[in-house]
ZAFIFI-465638 format. One line per 10 residues: number of its first residue (from 1); their letters; for each residue x, y, z of C-alpha. Coordinates in pm, whole numbers, padded with zeros to 5 digits. Example, Ala and Ser with C-alpha at 12.3 -4.5 7.8 and 13.67 -1.06 7.14 Angstrom:
1 = as = 01230 -00450 00780 ~ 01367 -00106 00714
This chain:
1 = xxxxxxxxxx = 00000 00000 00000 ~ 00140 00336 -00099 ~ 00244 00608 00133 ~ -00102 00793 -00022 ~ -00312 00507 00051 ~ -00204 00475 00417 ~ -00277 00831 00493 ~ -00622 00797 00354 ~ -00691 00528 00535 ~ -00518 00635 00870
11 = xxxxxxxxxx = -00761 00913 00824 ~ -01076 00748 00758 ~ -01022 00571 01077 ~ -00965 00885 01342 ~ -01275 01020 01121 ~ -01470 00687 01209 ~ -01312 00708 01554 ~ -01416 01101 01638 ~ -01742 00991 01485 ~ -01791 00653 01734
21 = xxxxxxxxxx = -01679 00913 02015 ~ -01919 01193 01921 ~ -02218 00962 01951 ~ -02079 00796 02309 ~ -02098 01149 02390 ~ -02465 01220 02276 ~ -02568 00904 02444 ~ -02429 01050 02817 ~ -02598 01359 02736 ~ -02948 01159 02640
31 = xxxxxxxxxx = -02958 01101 02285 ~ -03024 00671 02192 ~ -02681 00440 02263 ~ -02673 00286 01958 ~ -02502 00440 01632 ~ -02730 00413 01319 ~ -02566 00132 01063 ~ -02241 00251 00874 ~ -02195 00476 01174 ~ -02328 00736 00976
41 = xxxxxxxxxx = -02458 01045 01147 ~ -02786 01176 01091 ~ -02993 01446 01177 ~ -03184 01361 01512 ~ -03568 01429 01469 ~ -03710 01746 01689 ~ -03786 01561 02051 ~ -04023 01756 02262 ~ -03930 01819 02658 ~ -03910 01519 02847
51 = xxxxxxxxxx = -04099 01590 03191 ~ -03930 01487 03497 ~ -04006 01374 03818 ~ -03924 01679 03996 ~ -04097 01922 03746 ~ -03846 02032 03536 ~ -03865 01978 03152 ~ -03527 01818 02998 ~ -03459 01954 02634 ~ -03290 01821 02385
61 = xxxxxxxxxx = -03169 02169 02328 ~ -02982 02124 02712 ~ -02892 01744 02654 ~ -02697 01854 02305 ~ -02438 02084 02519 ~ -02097 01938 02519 ~ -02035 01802 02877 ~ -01613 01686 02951 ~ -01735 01385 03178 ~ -01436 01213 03120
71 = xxxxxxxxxx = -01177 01400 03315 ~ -01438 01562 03573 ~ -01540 01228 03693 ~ -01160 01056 03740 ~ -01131 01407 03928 ~ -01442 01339 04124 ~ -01396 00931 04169 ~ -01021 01021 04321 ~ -01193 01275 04542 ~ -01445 01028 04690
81 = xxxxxxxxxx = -01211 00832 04765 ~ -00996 01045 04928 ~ -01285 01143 05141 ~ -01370 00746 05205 ~ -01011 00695 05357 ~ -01030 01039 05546 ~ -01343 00898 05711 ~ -01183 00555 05792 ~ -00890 00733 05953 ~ -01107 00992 06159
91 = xxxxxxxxxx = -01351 00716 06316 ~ -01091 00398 06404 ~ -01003 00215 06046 ~ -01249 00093 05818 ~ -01405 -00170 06042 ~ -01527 00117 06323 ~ -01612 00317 06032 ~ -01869 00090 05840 ~ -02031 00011 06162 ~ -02057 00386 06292
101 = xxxxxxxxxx = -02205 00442 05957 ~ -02456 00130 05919 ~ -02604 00225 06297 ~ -02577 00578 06230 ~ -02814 00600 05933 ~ -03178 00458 05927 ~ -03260 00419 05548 ~ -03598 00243 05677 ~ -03466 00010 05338 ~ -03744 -00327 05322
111 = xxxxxxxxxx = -03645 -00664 05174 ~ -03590 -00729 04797 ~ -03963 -00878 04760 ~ -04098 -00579 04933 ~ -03963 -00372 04639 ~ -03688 -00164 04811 ~ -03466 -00195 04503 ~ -03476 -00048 04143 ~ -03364 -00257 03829 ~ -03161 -00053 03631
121 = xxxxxxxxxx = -02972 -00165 03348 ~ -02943 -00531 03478 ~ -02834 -00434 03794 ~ -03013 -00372 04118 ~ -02971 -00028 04315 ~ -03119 00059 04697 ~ -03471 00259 04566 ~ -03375 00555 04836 ~ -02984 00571 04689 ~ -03169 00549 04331
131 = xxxxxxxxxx = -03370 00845 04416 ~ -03160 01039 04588 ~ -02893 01020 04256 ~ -03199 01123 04068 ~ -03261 01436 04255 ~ -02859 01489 04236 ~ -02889 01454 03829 ~ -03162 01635 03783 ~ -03026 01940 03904 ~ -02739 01883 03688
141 = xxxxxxxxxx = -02909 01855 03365 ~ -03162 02134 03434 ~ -02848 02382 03554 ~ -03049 02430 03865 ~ -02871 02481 04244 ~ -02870 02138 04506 ~ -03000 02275 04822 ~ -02926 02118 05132 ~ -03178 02329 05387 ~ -03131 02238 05748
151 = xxxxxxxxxx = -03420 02320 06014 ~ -03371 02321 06400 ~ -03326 02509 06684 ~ -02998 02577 06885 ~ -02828 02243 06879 ~ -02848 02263 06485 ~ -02692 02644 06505 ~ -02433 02543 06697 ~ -02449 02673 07008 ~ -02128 02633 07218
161 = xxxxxxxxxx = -01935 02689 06878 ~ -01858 02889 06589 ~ -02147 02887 06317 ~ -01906 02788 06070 ~ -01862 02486 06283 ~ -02219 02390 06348 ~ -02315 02019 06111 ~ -02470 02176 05843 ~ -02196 02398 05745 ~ -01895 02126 05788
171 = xxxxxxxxxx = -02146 01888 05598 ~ -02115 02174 05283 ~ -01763 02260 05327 ~ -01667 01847 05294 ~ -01936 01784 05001 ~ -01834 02138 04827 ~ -01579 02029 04580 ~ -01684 01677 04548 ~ -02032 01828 04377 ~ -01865 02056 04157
181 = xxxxxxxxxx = -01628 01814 04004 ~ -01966 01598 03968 ~ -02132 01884 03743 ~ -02307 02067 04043 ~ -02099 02405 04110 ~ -02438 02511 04240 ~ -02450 02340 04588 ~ -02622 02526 04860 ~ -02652 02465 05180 ~ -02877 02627 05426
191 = xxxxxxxxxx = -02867 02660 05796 ~ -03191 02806 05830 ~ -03236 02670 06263 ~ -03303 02956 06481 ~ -03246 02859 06874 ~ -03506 02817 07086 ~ -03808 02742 06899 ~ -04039 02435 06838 ~ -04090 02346 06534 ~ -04429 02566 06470
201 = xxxxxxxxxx = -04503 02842 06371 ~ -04113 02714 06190 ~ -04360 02438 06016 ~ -04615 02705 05901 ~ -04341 02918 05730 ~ -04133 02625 05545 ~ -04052 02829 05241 ~ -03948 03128 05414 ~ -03670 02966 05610 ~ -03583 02652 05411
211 = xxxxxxxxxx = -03684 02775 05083 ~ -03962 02672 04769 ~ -03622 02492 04581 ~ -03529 02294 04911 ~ -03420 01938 04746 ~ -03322 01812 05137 ~ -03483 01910 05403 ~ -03412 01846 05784 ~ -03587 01820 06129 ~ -03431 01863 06481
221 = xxxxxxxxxx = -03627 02033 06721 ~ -03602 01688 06989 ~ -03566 01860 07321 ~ -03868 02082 07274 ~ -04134 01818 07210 ~ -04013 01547 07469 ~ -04081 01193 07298 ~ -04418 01330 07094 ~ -04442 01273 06726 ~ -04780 01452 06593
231 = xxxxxxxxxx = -04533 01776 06584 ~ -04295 01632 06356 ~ -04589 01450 06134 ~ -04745 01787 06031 ~ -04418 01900 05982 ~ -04316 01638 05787 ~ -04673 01730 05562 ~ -04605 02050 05542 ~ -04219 01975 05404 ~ -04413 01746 05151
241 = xxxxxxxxxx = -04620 02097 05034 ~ -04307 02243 04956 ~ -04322 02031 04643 ~ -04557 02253 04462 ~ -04637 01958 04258 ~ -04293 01864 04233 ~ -04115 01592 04384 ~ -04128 01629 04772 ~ -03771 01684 04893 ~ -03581 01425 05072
251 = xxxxxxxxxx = -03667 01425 05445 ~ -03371 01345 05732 ~ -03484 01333 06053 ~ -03202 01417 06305 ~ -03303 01262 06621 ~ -03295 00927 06807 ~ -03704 00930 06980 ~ -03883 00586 06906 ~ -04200 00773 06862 ~ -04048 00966 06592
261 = xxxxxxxxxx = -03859 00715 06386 ~ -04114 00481 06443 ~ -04346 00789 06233 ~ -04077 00787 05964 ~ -04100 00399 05922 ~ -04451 00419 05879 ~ -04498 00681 05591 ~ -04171 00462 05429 ~ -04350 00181 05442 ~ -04642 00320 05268
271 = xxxxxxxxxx = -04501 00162 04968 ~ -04809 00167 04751 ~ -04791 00561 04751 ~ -04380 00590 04703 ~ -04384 00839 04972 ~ -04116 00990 05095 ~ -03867 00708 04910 ~ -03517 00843 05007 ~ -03636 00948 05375 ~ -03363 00858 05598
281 = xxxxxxxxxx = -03301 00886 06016 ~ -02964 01000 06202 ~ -02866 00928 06553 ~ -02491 00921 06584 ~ -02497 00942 06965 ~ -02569 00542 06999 ~ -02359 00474 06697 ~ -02055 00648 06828 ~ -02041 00475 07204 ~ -01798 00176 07095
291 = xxxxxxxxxx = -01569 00400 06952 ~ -01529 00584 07235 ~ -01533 00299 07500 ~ -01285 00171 07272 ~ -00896 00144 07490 ~ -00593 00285 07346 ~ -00521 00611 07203 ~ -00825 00761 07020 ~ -00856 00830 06657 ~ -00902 01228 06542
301 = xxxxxxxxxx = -01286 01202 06494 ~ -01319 01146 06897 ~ -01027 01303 07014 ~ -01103 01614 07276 ~ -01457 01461 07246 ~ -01547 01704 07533 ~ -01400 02028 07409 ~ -01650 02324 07242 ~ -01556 02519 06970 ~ -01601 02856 07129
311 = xxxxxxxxxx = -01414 03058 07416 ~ -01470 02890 07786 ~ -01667 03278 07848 ~ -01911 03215 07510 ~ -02276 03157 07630 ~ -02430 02748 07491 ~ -02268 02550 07702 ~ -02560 02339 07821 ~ -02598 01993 07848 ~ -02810 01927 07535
321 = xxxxxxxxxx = -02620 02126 07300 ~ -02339 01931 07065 ~ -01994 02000 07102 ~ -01730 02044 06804 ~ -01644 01708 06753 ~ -02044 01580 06739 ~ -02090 01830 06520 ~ -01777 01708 06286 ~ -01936 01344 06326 ~ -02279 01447 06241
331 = xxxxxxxxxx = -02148 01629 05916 ~ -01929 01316 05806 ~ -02188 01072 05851 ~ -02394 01283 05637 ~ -02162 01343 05357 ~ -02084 00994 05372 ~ -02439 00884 05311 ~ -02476 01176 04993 ~ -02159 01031 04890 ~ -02307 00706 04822
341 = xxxxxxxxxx = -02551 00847 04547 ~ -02327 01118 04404 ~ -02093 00768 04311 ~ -02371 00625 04175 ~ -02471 00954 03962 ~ -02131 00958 03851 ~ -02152 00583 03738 ~ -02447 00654 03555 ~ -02310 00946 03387 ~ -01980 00798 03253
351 = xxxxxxxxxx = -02218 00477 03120 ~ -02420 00735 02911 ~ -02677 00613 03039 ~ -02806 00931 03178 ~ -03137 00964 02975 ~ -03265 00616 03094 ~ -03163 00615 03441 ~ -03420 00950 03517 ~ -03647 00820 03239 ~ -03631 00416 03466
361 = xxxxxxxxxx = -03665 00656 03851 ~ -03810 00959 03803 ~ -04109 00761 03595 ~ -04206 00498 03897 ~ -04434 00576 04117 ~ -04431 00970 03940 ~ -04790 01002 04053 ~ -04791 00878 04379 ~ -04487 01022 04489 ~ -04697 01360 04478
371 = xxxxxxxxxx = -04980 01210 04684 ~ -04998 01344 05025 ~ -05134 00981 05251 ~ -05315 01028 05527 ~ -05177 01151 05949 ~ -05089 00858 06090 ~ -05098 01047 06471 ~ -05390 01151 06451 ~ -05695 01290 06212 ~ -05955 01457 06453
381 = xxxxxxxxxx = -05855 01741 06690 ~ -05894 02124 06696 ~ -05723 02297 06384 ~ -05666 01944 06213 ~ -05682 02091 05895 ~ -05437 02327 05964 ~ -05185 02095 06130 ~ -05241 01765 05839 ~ -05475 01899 05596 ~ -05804 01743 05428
391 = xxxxxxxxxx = -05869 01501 05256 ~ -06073 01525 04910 ~ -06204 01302 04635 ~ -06150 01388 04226 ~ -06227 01189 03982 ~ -06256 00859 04184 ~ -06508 00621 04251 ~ -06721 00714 04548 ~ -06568 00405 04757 ~ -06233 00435 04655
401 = xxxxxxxxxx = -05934 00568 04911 ~ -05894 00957 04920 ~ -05623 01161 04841 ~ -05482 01425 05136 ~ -05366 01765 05055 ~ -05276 02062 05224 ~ -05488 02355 05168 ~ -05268 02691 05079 ~ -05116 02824 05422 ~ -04902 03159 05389
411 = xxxxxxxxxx = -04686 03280 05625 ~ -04475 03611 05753 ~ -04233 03653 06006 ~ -03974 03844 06146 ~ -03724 03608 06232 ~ -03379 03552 06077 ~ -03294 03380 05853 ~ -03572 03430 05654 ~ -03533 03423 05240 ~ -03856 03598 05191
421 = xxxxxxxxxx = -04204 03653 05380 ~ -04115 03938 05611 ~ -04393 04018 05865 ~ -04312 04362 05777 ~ -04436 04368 05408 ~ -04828 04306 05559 ~ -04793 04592 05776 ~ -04967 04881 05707 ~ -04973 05115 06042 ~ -04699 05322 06117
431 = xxxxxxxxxx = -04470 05140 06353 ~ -04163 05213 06555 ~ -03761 05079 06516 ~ -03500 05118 06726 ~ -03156 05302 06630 ~ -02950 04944 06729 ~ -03158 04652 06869 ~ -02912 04592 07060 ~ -02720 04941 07198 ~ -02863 05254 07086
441 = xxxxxxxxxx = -03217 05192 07229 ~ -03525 05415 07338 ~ -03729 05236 07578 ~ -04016 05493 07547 ~ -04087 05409 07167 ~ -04333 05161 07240 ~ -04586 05458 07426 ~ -04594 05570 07071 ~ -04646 05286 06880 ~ -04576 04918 06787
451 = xxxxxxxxxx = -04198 04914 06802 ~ -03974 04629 06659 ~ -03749 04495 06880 ~ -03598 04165 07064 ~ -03689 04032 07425 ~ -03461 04118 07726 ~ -03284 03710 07676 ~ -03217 03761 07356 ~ -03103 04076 07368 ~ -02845 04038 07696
461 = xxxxxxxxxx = -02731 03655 07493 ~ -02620 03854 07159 ~ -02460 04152 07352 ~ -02222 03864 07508 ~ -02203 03647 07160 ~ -02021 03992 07009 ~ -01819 04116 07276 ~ -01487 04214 07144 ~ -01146 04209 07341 ~ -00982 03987 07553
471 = xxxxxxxxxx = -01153 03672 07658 ~ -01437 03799 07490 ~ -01646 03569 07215 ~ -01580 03837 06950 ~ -01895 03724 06764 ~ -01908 03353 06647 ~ -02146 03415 06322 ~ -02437 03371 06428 ~ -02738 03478 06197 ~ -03030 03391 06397
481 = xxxxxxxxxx = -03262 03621 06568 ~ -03611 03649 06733 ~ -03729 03974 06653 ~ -04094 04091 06699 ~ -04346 04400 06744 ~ -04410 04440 07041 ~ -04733 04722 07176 ~ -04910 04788 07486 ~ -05277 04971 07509 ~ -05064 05324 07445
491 = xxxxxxxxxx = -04926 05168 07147 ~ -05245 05175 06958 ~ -05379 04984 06651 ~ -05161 04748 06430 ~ -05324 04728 06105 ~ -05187 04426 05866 ~ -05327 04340 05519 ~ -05301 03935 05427 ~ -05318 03927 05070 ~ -05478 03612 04930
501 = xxxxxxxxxx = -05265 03391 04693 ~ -05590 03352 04457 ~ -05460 03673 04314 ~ -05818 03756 04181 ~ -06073 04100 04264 ~ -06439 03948 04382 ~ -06690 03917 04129 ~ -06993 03927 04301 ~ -07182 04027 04674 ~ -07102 03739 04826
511 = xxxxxxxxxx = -06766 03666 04692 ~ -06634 03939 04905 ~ -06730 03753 05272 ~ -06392 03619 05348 ~ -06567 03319 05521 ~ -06550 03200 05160 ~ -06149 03246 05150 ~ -05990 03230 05473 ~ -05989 02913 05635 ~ -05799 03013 05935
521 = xxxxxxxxxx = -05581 03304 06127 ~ -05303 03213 06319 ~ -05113 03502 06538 ~ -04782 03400 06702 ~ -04619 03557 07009 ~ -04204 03507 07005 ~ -04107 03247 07260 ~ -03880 03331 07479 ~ -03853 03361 07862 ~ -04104 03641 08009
531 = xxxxxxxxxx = -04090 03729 08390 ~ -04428 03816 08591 ~ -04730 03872 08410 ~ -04668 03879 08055 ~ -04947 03984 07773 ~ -05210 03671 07736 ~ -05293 03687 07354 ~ -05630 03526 07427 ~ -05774 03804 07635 ~ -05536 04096 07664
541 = xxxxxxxxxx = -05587 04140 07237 ~ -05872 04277 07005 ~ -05865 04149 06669 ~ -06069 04288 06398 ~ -06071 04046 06115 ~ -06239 04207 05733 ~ -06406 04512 05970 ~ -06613 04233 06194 ~ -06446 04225 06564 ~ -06328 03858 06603
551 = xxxxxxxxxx = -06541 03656 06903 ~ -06327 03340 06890 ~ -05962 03382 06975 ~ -05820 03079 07129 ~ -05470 02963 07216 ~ -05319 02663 07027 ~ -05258 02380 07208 ~ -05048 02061 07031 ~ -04704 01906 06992 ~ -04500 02177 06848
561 = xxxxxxxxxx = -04666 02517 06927 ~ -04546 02483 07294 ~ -04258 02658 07423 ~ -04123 02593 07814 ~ -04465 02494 07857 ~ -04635 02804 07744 ~ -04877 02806 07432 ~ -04719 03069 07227 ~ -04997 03061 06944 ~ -05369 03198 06924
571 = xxxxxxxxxx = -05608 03101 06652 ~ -05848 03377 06523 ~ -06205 03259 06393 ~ -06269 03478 06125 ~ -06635 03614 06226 ~ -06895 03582 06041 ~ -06991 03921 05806 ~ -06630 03952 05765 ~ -06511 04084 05423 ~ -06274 04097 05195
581 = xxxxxxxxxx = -06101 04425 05047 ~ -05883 04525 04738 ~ -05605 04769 04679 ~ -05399 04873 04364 ~ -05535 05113 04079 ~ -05473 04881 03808 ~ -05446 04518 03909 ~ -05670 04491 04195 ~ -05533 04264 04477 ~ -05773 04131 04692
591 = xxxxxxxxxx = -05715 04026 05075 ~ -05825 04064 05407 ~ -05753 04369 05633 ~ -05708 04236 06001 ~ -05641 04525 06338 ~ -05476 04429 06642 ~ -05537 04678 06970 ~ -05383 04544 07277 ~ -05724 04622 07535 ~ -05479 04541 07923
601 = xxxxxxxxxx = -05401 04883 08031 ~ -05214 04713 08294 ~ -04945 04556 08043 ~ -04595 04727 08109 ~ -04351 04721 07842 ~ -04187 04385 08031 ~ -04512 04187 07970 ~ -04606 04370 07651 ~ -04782 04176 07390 ~ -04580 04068 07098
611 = xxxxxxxxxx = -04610 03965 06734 ~ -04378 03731 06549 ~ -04555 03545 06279 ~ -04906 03568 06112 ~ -05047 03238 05948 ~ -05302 03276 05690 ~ -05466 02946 05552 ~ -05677 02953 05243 ~ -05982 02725 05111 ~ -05862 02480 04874
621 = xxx = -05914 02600 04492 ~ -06121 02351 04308 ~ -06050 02213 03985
């Protein structure tokens, strides 16, 4: 063969070869596997979005886009590893390690003939791993963030510590570049716990702390609701409304009570619905005891098991808060358990198999996985519809099971962190604000008017969080804070408008009764420690609900709205005749006008009444 003749056909062959390649390439990014015959390439017919579990469309268009797997995911397999073998070293050698991890994590994972595996591909996979990977390449094909939002109350801040050493953060800082050398530059993670709190009103106002684009969400408010679980089973429902018709984000409950895992095991279980597939449970406190009864020197996850992360003077030191080193374990075990399904997005991503996997997870169960089941606590009770929602039959046979769902419940609030919702967007009185919460304060301000402002605890805690100079904390990052209006009689009226999320003026006479629109009217007080006679929202309070004066105002009393004992929520009836209003020029916005006078003339500004969050929730929209 001539010198000519080997050049041609040394060149057809890197052509055939860069053609082979180019279609491996289009099959990771979703187009078919197999080459068409000659290895020919042709045109690929217009495909329209492909609808995915969690709501996003997947174009064509977006699957087309060069993606260099290759190197990113030797980058990303080396990393894992490297954070495998950290783990082993930190917790006692691989043996210690695998065992802290298999007691640390609940997966609530059934037998193989109870359907707790996926067939993918020839292979089995665990169904919560499965759909957990989903989630993770979702996000990566749609360009959207991961968002890891945490919910809690001190323990989860970190109290005792540095913020930036609280679980949630170290959990970020260890899974950081590990997601962006798997695609996912975009990885958020929220601590959104604020100390002190139960977990409602919290539950009530989901997307204002955690977030509408949560994919995780988290639950550790333990210590405040003793060993109950009906708190943590409306909270769980309302998590599952954050959905919006969407997949329901993955749910980790952090805490060890029976009652409360036991509540988790029964919603996995309900396998016929698919809910809540990749829920999982995490109690490292157990888990860790054999490594620490363990003799000889101790490995660096449990060394100085008893030291805090803060100065000796930095207030948190109590007995139920976490100290560095939990806090390091808690964020390991974690990552460790993500890590699991980030390897097995990876996998699927340098098999090109990426169209099929989401196409084989995201399509079983799609339906049900959106279906809210029934409370297993409890369905009767005052406000149940409020706490678990209704249930409600379309389109089904008159005998058949009904569906659940939550009726629209909106929420504002003035405590940090909060990404949107303020309670001061619905006010619409005058009120007053202090130069410096914390310093530069006028004590008088609330004889003229609502004032905002933060109770005497909170206030004397943050003054010693941020004191600078020797010995001093010097601030340690926190970024939570219970701020509230506070009034007295002298204060006069607080006027709020709750605009309705029907978006739509009234049409008619009767449409303007909000009877026919507002469901319920929560009011919440801040919780914190209050010496002598503080304000009693139930009969120290006139509300005026749509111009009618309300007749039924009654504190809340469940699992989760309780605070040192003390009720800390009041539900408003909204009385009958009451109407509806609109505002704007243009685009009328209707809603519901609602006053607040504090009637004790008694109240001093020590016990004065105080506002925190307002709760709103609507009728259900048919159709």
């Amino acid at each position: 063969m001539g010198k000519v003749a080997r050049r041609r056909s040394k060149l057809l062959g890197i052509v055939a070869a860069l053609v082979l390649a180019a279609w491996a390439l289009l099959a990771v990014l979703g187009q078919p596997a197999e080459p068409p015959a000659n290895h020919a390439v042709e045109s690929m017919p217009a495909e329209k979005p492909m609808k995915l579990l969690n709501g996003h469309e997947l174009h064509t268009s977006v699957l087309n886009k060069p993606m260099k797997l290759t190197k990113s995911m030797r980058k990303f397999h080396k990393a894992a590893v490297d954070l495998r073998e950290q783990f082993d070293q930190r917790y006692g050698g691989r043996k210690y390690s695998a065992e802290l991890l298999r007691d640390a994590v609940q997966t609530f994972d059934l037998n193989r003939n109870d359907k707790s595996e996926i067939e993918f591909r020839g292979q089995s996979y665990e169904l919560g791993k499965a759909y957990t990977a989903f989630r993770l390449l979702s996000a990566l094909v749609n360009k959207k963030p991961f968002v890891v939002a945490f919910a809690g109350y001190s323990t989860t801040v970190g109290r005792g510590n540095h913020l930036k050493q609280s679980y949630p953060l170290v959990f970020g800082e260890l899974l950081k570049a590990p997601m962006m050398l798997l695609g996912l530059p975009d990885f958020k993670v929220r601590n959104a716990a604020i100390g002190g709190i139960p977990s409602f009103p919290y539950g009530w106002c989901l997307s204002n702390f955690l977030g509408e684009d949560a994919d995780v969400v988290t639950w550790e408010f333990g210590k405040n609701e003793q060993s109950k679980a009906d708190g943590l089973d409306s909270f769980i429902r309302y998590a599952h409304a954050l959905s919006s018709g969407k997949i329901p984000p993955k749910f980790m409950l952090m805490d060890d009570s029976k009652s409360r895992v036991d509540l988790m095991k029964k919603y996995k279980l309900l396998k016929q619905r698919g809910f809540m597939t990749d829920s999982i449970a995490v109690n490292v406190d157990t888990a860790i005891k054999p490594l620490l009864a363990r003799e000889g020197a101790p490995p660096a996850g449990v060394n100085d098991w008893d030291a805090w992360g803060a100065n000796s003077n930095c207030p948190g030191r109590s007995k139920w808060h976490i100290k560095r080193q939990g806090h390091e374990l808690r964020a390991w075990v974690l990552a460790m358990h993500f890590l699991d399904a980030m390897e097995l997005a990876a996998d699927v991503l340098e098999a090109g198999t990426l169209n099929d996997f989401l196409l084989t997870v995201g399509g079983q169960n799609k339906g049900m996985l959106q279906q809210l089941p029934e409370p297993i606590t409890t369905k009767k009770g005052e406000f149940g519809t409020l706490r678990f929602g209704e249930r409600y039959r379309r389109d089904k046979p008159l005998n058949a099971e009904p569906n659940w769902q939550m009726n629209h419940v909106s929420c504002r609030t003035s405590f940090d962190p909060v990404l949107n919702g303020y309670l001061r967007d619905i006010v619409q009185s005058p009120v007053q604000a202090q130069k410096d919460l914390l310093t530069d304060r006028d004590e008088s301000l609330i004889e003229r008017g609502w004032v905002w402002d933060v109770g005497l605890l909170e206030r004397k805690t943050k003054l010693k969080v941020n004191a600078v100079g020797l010995g001093k904390c010097g601030g340690l990052g926190y970024i939570d804070m219970k701020m509230a209006l506070y009034g007295i009689h002298s204060s006069g009226k607080l006027s709020l408008w709750l605009p309705s999320s029907k978006g739509r003026a009234a049409t008619s006479v009767d449409d303007t009764y909000a009877s026919g629109h507002y469901k319920s009217l929560v009011i919440c007080e801040v919780n914190e420690k209050r010496e002598g006679a503080p304000c009693d929202m139930e009969n120290d309070m006139e509300v005026t609900v749509g111009g009618k004066k309300a007749t039924s105002i009654r504190y809340m009393s469940f699992t989760g709205v309780e605070y040192l004992g003390r009720n800390v929520c009041i539900n408003v009836r909204v009385p009958e005749g009451a109407k509806l209003d609109s505002r704007g020029s243009v685009t009328k916005e209707i809603g519901l006008p609602v006053d607040i006078v504090v009637t004790n003339r008694k109240l001093t500004q020590k016990g004065a009444c105080s506002i925190s969050h307002v709760v709103w929730e609507e009728t259900r929209l048919v159709g």
